[in-house]
C-alpha positions in Angstrom: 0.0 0.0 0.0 1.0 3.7 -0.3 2.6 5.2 2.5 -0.3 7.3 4.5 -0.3 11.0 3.4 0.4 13.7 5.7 -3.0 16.1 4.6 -5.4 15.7 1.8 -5.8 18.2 -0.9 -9.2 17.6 -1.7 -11.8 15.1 -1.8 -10.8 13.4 -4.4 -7.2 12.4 -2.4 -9.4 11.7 0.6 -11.3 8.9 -1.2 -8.9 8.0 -3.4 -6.3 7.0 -0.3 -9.7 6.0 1.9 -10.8 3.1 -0.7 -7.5 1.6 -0.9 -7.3 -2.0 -0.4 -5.0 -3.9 1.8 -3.3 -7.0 0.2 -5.1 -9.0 3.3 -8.6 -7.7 2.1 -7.9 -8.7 -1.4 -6.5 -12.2 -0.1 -9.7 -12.5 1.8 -12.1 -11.4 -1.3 -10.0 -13.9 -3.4 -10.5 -16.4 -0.8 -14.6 -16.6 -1.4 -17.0 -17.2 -4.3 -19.5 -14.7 -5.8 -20.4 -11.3 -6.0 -21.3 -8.4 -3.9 -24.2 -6.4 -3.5 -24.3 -3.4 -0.9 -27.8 -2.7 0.1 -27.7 1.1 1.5 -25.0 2.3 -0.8 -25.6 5.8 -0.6 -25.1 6.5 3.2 -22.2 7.9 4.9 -20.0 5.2 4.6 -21.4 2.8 1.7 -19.2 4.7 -1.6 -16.4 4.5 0.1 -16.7 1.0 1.0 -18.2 -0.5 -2.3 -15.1 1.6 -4.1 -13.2 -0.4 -1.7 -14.9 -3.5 -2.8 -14.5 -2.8 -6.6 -10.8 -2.1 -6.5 -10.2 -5.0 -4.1 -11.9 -7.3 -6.0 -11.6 -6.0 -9.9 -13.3 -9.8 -10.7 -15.9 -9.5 -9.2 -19.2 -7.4 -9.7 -20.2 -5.0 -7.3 -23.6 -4.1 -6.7 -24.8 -0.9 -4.9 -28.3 -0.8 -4.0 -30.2 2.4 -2.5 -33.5 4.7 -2.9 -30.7 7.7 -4.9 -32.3 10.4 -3.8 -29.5 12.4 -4.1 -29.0 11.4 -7.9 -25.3 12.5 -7.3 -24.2 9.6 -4.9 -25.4 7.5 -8.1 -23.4 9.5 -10.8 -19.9 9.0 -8.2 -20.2 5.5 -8.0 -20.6 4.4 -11.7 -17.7 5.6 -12.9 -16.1 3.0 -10.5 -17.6 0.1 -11.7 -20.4 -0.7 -9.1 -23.8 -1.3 -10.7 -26.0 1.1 -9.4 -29.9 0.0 -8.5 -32.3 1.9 -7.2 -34.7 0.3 -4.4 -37.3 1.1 -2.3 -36.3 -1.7 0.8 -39.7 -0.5 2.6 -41.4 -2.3 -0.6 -40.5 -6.8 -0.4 -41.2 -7.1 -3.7 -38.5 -4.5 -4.7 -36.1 -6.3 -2.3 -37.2 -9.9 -3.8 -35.9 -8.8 -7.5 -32.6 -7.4 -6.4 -29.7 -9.7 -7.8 -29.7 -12.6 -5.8 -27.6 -16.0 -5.7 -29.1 -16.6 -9.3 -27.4 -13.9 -10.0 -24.3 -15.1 -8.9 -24.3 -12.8 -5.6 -23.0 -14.5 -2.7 -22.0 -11.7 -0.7 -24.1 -9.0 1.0 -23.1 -6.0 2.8 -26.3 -4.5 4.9 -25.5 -0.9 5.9 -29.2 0.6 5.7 -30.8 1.9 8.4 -32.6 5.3 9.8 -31.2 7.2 13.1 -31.9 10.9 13.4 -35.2 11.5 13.7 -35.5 8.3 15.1 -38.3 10.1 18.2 -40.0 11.9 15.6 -41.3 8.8 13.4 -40.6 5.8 15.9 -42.7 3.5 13.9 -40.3 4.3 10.6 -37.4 4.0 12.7 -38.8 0.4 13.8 -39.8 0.0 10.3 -35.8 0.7 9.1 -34.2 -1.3 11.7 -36.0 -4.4 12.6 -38.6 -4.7 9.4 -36.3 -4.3 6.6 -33.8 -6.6 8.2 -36.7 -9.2 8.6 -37.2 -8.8 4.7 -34.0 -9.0 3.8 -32.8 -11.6 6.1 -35.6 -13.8 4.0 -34.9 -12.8 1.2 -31.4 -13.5 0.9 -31.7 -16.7 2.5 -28.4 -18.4 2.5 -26.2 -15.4 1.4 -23.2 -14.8 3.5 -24.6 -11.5 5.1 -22.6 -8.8 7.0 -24.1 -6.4 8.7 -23.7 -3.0 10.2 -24.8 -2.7 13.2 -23.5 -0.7 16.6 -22.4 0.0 20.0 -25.7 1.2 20.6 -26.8 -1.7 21.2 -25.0 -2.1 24.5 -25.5 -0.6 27.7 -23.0 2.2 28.9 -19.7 0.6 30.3 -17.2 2.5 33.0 -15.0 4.3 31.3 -11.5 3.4 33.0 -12.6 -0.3 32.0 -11.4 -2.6 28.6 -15.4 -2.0 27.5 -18.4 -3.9 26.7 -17.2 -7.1 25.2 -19.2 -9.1 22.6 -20.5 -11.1 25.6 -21.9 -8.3 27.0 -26.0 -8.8 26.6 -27.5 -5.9 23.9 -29.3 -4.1 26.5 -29.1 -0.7 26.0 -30.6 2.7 27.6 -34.0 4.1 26.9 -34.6 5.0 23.3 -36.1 3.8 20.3 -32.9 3.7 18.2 -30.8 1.6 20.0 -33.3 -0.5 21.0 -34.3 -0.7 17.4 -31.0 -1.7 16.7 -31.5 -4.8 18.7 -34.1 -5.4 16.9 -32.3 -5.0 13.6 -30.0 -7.9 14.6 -32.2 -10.1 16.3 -33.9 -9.7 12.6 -30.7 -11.2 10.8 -30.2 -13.6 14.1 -33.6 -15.5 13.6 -32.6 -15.7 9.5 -29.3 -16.7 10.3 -30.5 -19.7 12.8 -33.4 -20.6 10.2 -31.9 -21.0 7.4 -28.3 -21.4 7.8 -26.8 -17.9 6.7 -23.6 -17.7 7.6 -22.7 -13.7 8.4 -21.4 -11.0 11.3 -23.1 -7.9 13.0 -20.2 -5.3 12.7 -21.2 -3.3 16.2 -19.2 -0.4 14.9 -18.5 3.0 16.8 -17.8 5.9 15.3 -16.1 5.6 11.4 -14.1 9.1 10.8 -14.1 11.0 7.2 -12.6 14.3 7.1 -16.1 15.2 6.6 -18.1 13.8 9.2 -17.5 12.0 12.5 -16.5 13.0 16.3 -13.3 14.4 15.5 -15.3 16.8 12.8 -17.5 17.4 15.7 -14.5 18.1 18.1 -12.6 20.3 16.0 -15.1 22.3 14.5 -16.4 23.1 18.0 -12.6 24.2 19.2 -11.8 25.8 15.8 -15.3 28.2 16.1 -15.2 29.0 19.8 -18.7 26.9 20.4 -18.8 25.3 23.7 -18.3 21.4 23.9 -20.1 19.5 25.9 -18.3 17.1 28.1 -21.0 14.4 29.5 -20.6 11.9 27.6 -16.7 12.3 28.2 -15.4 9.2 26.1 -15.7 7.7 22.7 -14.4 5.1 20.3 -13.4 5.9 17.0 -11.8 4.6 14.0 -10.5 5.6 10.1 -13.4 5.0 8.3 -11.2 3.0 5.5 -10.4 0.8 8.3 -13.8 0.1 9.0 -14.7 -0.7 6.0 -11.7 -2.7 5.3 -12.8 -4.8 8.1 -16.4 -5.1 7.3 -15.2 -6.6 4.2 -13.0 -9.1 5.4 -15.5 -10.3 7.7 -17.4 -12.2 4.3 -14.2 -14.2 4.6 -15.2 -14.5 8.7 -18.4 -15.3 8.6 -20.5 -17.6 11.0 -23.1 -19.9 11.3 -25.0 -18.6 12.8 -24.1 -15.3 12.7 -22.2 -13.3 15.8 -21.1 -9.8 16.7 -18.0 -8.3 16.4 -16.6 -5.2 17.8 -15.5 -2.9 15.3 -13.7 0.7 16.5 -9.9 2.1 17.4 -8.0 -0.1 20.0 -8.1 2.7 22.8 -10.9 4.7 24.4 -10.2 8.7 23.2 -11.2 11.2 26.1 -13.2 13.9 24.8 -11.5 16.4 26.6 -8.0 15.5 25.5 -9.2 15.5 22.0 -10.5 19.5 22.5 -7.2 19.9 23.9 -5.2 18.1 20.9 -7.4 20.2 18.5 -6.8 23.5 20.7 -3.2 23.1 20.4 -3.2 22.5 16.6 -5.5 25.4 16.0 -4.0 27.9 18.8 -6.8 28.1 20.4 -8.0 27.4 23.9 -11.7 25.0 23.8 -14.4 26.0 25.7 -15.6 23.0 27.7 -19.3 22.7 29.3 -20.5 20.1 31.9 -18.9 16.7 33.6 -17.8 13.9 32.2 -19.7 11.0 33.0 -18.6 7.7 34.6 -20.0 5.6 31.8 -20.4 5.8 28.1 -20.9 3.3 24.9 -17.2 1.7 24.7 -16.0 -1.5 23.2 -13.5 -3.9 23.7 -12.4 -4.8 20.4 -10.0 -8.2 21.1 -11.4 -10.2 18.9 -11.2 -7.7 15.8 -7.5 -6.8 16.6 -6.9 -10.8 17.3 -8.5 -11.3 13.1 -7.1 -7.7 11.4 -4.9 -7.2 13.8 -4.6 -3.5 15.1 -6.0 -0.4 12.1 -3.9 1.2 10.0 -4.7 4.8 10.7 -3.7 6.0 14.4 -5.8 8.5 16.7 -2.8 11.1 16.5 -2.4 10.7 12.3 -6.6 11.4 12.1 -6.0 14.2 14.6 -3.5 16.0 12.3 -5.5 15.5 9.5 -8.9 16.6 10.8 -7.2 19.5 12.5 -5.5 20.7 8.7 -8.5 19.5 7.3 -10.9 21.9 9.3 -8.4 25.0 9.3 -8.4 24.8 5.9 -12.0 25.3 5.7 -12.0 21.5 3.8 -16.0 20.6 3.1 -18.3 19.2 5.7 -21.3 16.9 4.8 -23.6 18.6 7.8 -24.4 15.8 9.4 -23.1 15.9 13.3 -23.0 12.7 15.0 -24.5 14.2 18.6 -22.6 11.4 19.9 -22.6 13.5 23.5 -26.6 12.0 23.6 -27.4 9.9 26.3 -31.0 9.8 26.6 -31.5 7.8 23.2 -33.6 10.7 21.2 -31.8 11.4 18.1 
């Protein structure tokens, strides 16, 4: 691989360098049959990953499956080679003609899902994260199916301990999201036991893009003098080309029946220290509001590091590039993570 850069340019660097494949992802794409379809292409994180997919695995075909709204998510992602299709996944029969193992698809990525504005429309949100699962889990009976998931699904953990392990019961706080999410995997669980899909439930926390993310959050706070609030004092986070990277190896990992898997950085990042790291890059001195709490959403990610060993991209490396990225007035997709909620209403 390319040695890491020390700032990106432009967007184009940044996914150019984020969709790079390892030579142990294309080992592990090499090492299964079939194609690959990505059902929720056009979120945060699905171009980025089925780019990854594409150039990882130039053999086979890459599917990207989403409702398009924004027609332009659609126009980036052909040029790459992944076969665009537009879906409704609220409608079964829509879902029943995607390409399927007749279709020589063996592999599916599921990374759809609705989270803010989650209290507004709970039944949506149910609708999103436990009834398109159900649909898709039956549909793609058999298909080796990894899916995104999160550490919402756990309860808050100390934070001076190693952090809720995948043996830690999903039984998160009040809200209908997280608990939504539960329902989401329980969803893929049942079609998993039933008919003998072999796949993994990526609890994930906290990807980072230049454009998006907690450090976004963190930096843009420090950079424009807004205060930063300090309850929810900890969080995980990861590159999100790592993440992706290791949602992809995991069609190579799959079980049957399916199990979680932690997915995030090897250390927890204090929220505080972060506002300081950014202060110091920027010159700047944060301005910090509440206490941090005792508890908040941490994993212990053993098992991934004991598969992938540990990611590629280091805390201090995304802090220097967030920090340039942000000074430089580099382009933000609006879309904050309010990762310092801890009532569950999104």
């Amino acid at each position: 691989m390319k040695p890491l850069p020390a700032r990106f340019e432009d967007v184009a660097q940044l996914e150019e360098v984020m969709t790079e494949p390892s030579p142990a992802l294309v080992a592990d794409l090499a090492s299964i049959d079939g194609d690959i379809l990505v059902l929720g292409v056009g979120g945060k994180m699905g171009p980025t990953l089925a780019r990854m997919a594409r150039r990882a695995a130039p053999g086979k075909r890459v599917f990207g499956v989403a409702r398009f709204s924004d027609k332009a998510v659609k126009r980036s992602l052909e040029p790459h080679g992944i076969e665009c299709i537009e879906c409704n996944l609220l409608d079964r029969a829509a879902i029943a003609r995607l390409p399927n193992v007749g279709a020589g698809v063996r592999n599916l990525v599921f990374m759809a899902g609705h989270k803010f504005g989650a209290s507004d429309d709970v039944s949506f949100t149910w609708m999103m994260n436990a009834g398109v699962p159900q649909m898709v889990a039956d549909v793609f009976r058999g298909t080796r199916t990894v899916v995104f998931s999160t550490a919402c699904v756990y309860p808050f953990v100390p934070v001076d301990g190693p952090g809720a392990s995948e043996a830690t019961p999903a039984t998160p706080p009040p809200g209908d999201y997280a608990n939504s999410c539960v329902g989401r995997e329980r969803m893929f669980e049942y079609g998993s036991r039933r008919f003998g899909t072999p796949g993994r439930l990526v609890r994930l926390s906290y990807a980072i893009d230049m454009r998006y993310g907690v450090l976004h959050d963190v930096a843009s706070a420090v950079f424009e003098g807004r205060p930063l609030d300090l309850t929810m004092g900890h969080a995980d986070v990861i590159w999100q080309g790592d993440a992706n990277e290791q949602a992809l190896r995991l069609l190579a990992h799959c079980t049957s029946p399916t199990t979680p898997i932690n997915v995030t950085g090897p250390a927890h990042t204090s929220v505080r220290w972060l506002a300081g790291e950014f202060g110091k890059r920027f010159g700047r001195t944060p301005v910090l509001a509440g206490t941090e709490a005792k508890t908040a959403w941490l994993l212990d990610t053993t098992e991934a590091q004991r598969l992938f060993g540990p990611p590629r991209v280091g805390i201090e490396t995304m802090i220097d590039w967030m920090a340039d990225w942000v000074q430089r007035g580099g382009p933000s997709l609006g879309k904050p993570t309010h990762f310092s909620t801890r009532d569950g209403k999104y």
